[in-house]
VEXKE-521647 format. One record per residue (C-alpha): z negated, y negated, x; residue in one letter; residue number from 1. Coordinates in Angstrom, 3 decimals. Example, Ala and Ser with C-alpha at 12.3 -4.5 7.8 and 13.67 -1.06 7.14 Angstrom:
REM residues 2
[[-7.800,4.500,12.300],"A",1] [[-7.140,1.060,13.670],"S",2] 
//
This chain:
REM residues 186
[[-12.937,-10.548,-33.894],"X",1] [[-15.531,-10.596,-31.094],"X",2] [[-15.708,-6.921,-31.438],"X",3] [[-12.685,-6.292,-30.750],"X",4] [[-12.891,-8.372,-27.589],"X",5] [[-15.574,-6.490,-26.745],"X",6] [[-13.820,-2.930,-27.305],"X",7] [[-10.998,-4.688,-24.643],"X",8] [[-13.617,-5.045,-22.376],"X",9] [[-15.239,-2.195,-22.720],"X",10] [[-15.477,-0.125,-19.094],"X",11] [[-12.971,2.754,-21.192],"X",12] [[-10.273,0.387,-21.643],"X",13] [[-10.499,-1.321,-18.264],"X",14] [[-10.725,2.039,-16.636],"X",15] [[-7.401,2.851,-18.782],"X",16] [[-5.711,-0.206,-17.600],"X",17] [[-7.123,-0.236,-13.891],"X",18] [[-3.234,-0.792,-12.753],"X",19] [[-3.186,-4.364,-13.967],"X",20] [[-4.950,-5.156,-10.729],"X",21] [[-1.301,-5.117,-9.399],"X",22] [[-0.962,-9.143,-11.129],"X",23] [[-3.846,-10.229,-8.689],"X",24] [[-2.482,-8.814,-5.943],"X",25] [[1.117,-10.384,-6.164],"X",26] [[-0.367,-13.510,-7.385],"X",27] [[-2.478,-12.961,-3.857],"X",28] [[0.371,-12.624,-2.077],"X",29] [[2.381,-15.240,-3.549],"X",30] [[-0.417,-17.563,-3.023],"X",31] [[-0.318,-16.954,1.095],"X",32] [[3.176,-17.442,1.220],"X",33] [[3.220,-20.711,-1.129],"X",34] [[0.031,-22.176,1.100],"X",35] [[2.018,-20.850,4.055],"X",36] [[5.052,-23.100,2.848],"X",37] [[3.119,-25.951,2.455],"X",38] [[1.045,-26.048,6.101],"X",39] [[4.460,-25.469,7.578],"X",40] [[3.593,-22.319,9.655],"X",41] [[5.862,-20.627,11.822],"X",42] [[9.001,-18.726,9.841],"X",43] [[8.195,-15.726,11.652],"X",44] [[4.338,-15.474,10.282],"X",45] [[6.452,-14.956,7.072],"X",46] [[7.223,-11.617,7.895],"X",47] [[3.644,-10.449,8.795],"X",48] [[3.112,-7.377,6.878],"X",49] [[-0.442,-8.163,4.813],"X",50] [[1.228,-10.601,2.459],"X",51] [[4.228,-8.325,2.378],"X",52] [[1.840,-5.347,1.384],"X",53] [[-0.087,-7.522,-1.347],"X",54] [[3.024,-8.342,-3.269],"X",55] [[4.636,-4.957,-3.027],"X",56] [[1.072,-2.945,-3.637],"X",57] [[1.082,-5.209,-6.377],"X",58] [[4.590,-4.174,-8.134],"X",59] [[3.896,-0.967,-7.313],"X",60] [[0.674,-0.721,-9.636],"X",61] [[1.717,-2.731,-12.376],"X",62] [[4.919,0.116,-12.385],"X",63] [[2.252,3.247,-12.001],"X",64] [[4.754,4.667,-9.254],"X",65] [[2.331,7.486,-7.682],"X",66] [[4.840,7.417,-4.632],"X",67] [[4.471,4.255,-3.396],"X",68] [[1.077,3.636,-4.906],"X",69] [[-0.203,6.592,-2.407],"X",70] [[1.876,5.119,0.485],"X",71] [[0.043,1.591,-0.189],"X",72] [[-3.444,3.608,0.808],"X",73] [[-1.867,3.936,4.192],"X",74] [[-0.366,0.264,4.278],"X",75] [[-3.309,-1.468,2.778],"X",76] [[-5.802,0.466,5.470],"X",77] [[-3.663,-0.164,8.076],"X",78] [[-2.923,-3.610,7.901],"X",79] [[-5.180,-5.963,5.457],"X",80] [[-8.444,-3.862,5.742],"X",81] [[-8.342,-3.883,9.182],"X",82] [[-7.998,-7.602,9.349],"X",83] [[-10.386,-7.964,6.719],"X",84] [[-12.946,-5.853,9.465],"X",85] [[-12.024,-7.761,12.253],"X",86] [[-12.937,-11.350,10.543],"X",87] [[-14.446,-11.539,7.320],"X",88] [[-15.001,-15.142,7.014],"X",89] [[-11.202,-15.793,7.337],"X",90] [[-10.073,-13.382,4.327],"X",91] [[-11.584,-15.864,2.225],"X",92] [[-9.044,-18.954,3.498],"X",93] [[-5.977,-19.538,1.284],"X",94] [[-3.821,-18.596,3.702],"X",95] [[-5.371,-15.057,4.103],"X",96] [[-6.853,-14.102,0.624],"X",97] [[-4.416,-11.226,0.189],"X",98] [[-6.740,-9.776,2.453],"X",99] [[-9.468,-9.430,0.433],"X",100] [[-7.629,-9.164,-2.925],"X",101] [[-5.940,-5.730,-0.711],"X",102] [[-9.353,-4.911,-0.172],"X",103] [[-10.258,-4.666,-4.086],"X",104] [[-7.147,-3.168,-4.887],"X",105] [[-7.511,-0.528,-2.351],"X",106] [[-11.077,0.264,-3.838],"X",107] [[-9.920,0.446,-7.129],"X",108] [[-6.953,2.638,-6.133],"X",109] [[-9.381,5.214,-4.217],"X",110] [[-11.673,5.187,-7.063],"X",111] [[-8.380,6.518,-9.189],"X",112] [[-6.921,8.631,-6.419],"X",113] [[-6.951,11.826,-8.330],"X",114] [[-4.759,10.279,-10.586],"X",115] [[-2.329,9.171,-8.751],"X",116] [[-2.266,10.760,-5.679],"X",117] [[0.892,12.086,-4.106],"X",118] [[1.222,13.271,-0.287],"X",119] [[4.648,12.776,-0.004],"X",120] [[4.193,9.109,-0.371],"X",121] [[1.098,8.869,1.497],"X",122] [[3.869,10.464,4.823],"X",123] [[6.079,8.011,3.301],"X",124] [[3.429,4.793,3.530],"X",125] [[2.747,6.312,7.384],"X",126] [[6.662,5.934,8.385],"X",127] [[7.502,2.724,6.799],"X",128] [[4.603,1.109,7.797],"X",129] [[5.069,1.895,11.326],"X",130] [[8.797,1.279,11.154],"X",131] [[8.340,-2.233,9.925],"X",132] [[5.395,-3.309,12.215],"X",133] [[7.625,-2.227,15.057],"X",134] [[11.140,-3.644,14.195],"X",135] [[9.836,-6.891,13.209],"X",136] [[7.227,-6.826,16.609],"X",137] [[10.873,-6.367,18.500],"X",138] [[13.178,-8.849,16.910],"X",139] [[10.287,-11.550,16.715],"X",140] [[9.712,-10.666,20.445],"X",141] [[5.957,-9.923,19.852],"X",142] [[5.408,-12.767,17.982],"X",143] [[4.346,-11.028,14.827],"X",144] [[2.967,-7.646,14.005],"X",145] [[1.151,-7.321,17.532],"X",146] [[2.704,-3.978,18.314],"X",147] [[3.221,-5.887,22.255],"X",148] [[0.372,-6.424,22.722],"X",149] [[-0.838,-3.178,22.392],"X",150] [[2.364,-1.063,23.710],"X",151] [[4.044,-4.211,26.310],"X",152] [[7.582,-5.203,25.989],"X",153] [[10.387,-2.579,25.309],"X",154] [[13.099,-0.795,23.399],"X",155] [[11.068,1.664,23.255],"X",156] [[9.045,0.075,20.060],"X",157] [[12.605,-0.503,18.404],"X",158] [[13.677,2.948,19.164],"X",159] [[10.412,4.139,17.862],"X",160] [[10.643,2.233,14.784],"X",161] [[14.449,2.855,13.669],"X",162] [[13.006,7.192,13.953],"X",163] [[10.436,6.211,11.172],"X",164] [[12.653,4.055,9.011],"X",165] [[14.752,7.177,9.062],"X",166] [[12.128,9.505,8.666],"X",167] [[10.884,7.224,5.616],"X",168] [[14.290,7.319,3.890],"X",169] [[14.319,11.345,4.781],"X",170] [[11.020,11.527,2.831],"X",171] [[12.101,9.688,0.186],"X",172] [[15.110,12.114,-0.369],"X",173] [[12.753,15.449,-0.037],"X",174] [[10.624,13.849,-3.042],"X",175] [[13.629,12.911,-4.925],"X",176] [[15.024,16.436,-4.444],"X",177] [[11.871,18.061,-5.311],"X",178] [[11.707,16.225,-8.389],"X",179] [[15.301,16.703,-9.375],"X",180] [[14.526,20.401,-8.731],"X",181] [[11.555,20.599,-11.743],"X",182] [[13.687,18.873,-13.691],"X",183] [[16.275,21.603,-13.175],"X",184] [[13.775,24.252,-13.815],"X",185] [[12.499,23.136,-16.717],"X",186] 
//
């Protein structure tokens, strides 16, 4: 008996099963939003994109999907790695531990990149993530997202950010159609 616990611990098996990381990172993000709920933030700090990322990164893994695992390198960078940089101390509050759980995850994803890596979905994780930092920056009026303060008030940022939620979806099609195509071929 305790070998076999031993054999499940063993570095192969964990290295095998490296994907299962996606349960503490939508346990991370559920966490934030739950803690959110009961400090009674603001509804729009709902729709900030780090706990957003965590639980999504999270599915994501647990399914193995190359595509969107290789477009949460580009989210997870973006968005809780750079908050993670700009205050360490706070990734370690309730209300912001997604931060650093995004942090592991995107180690552990980078140290399996050859497996899973897929450029299409890296393009894709570059469109969406801009698209949805600058819709939600619009409609919350700045409030969120902090695309204003960087750009200033404007349609411009919606504009900007309805062209990469259509470029996403148009990326999304050419990898569909690509892989429809093999299929074909074979």
């Amino acid at each position: 008996m305790q070998n076999n616990f031993f054999k499940f611990l063993s570095f192969k098996k964990i290295s095998e099963n490296w994907h299962f990381i996606g349960l503490l990172q939508i346990t991370a993000g559920i966490i934030s939003y739950i803690y959110g709920s009961i400090k009674e933030i603001d509804s729009w700090d709902f729709f900030w994109i780090c706990p957003l990322v965590a639980i999504i990164t999270g599915i994501l893994l647990l399914f193995k999907n190359r595509f969107g695992i290789s477009a949460a390198i580009v989210w997870i960078i973006c968005a809780p790695l750079l908050a993670f940089l700009s205050d360490p101390l706070r990734a370690f509050q309730l209300w912001h531990i997604h931060h650093f759980i995004s942090v592991i995850v995107l180690f552990m994803i980078l140290f399996n990149i050859k497996k899973i890596w897929n450029p299409k979905g890296f393009a894709f994780g570059l469109t969406s993530y801009y698209s949805y930092i600058m819709i939600t920056s619009y409609i919350s009026s700045g409030r969120i997202n902090l695309f204003y303060e960087w750009f200033g008030y404007g349609k411009i940022i919606l504009y900007m950010g309805i062209f990469f939620a259509v470029s996403s979806v148009i990326i999304i099609f050419w990898d569909k159609s690509d892989k429809n195509r093999l299929k074909l071929q074979k």
